[in-house]
C-alpha atoms as one frame of an Amber mdcrd trajectory, in Angstrom:
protein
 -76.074 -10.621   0.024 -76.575 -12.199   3.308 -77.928 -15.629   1.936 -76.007
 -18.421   3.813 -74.727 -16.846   6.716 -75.821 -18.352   9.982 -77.163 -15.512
  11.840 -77.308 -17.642  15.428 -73.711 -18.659  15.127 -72.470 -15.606  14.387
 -74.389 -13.773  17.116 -72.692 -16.103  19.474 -69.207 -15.783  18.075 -66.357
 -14.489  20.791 -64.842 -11.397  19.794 -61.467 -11.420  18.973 -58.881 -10.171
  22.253 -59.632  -9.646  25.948 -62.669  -8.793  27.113 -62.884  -5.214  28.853
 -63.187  -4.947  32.105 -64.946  -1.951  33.862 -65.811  -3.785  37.631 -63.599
  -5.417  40.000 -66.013  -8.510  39.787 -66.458 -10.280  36.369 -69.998 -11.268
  36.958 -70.906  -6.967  36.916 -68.940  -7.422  33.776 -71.207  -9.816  32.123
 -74.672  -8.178  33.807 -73.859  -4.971  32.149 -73.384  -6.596  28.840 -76.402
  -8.615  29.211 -78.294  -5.552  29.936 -76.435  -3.285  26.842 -77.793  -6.068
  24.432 -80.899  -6.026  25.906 -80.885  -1.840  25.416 -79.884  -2.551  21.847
 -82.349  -5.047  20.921 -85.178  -2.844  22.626 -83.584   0.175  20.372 -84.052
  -1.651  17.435 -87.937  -2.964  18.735 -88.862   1.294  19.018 -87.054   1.613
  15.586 -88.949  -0.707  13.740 -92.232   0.209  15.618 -91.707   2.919  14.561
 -91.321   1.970  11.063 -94.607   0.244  10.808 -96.590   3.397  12.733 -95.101
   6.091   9.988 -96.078   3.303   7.257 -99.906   2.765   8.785-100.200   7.087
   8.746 -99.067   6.953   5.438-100.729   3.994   3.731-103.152   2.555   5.972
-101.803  -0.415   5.370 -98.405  -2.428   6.049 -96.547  -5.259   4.356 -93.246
  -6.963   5.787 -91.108  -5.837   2.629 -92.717  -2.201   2.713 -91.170  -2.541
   6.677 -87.780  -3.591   5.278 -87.651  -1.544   2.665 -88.382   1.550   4.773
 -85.916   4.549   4.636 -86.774   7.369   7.253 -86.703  11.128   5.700 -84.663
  13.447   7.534 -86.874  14.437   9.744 -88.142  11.211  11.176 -84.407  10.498
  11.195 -84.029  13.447  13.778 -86.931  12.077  15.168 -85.707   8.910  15.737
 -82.127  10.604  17.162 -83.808  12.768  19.944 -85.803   9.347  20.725 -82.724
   7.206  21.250 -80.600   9.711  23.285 -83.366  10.567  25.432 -83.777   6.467
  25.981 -79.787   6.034  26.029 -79.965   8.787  29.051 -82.515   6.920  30.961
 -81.065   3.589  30.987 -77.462   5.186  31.898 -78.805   7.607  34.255 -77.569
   5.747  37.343 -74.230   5.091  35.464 -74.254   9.098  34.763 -74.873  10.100
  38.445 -72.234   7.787  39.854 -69.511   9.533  37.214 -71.270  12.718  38.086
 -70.738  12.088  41.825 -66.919  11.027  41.444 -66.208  14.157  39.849 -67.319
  16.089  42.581 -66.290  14.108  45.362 -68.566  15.230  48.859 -66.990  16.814
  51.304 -65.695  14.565  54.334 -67.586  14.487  57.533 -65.268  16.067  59.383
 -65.591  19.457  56.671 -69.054  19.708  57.023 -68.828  19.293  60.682 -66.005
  21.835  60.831 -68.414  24.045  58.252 -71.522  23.781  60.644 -69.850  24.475
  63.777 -68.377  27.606  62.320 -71.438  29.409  60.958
């Protein structure tokens, strides 16, 4: 199916439109999508780990196609799920708080000062 496709190339291709933009500075642009690959490849490094630890309990043994070939049951699947949110939450936790904290903006000096002096 995927027999002469250049793998390389296409993981290099540009995607098609403009770019999004979520920082005022292009180069926070490009560190964040460095970093989001990096979180995906290191997603896919647990997955397949995990592949070849469920195929050692169960056979003893593993082979590269018995790795490939591998199909998760439903439980290892919600397994797996609970895994990747709770490493999805970790990586974005700084992300998370900084929404967090914009929603809830602090109260200005002058308020708590205000809020102090009165009590």
């Amino acid at each position: 199916m995927s027999e002469g496709i250049d793998w390389i190339d296409r993981a290099g291709a540009r995607a098609k439109g403009k770019r999004p933009a979520y920082f005022d500075a292009p180069e926070q642009d490009r560190t964040l999508s460095i970093v989001l690959a990096l979180v995906a490849e290191v997603s896919a490094l647990r997955e397949r780990l995990d592949t070849v630890e469920r195929l050692l309990d169960t056979n003893g043994t593993v082979r590269r196609g018995d790795i490939e070939a591998y199909v998760p049951d439903a439980a290892a699947g919600r397994e797996r799920g609970v895994l990747v949110k709770a490493y999805i939450a970790r990586v974005m936790r700084g992300l998370t708080q900084e929404m967090e904290a914009m929603a809830t903006p602090e109260p200005s000096v002058e308020q708590v000062s205000r809020e102090l002096r009165d009590l």
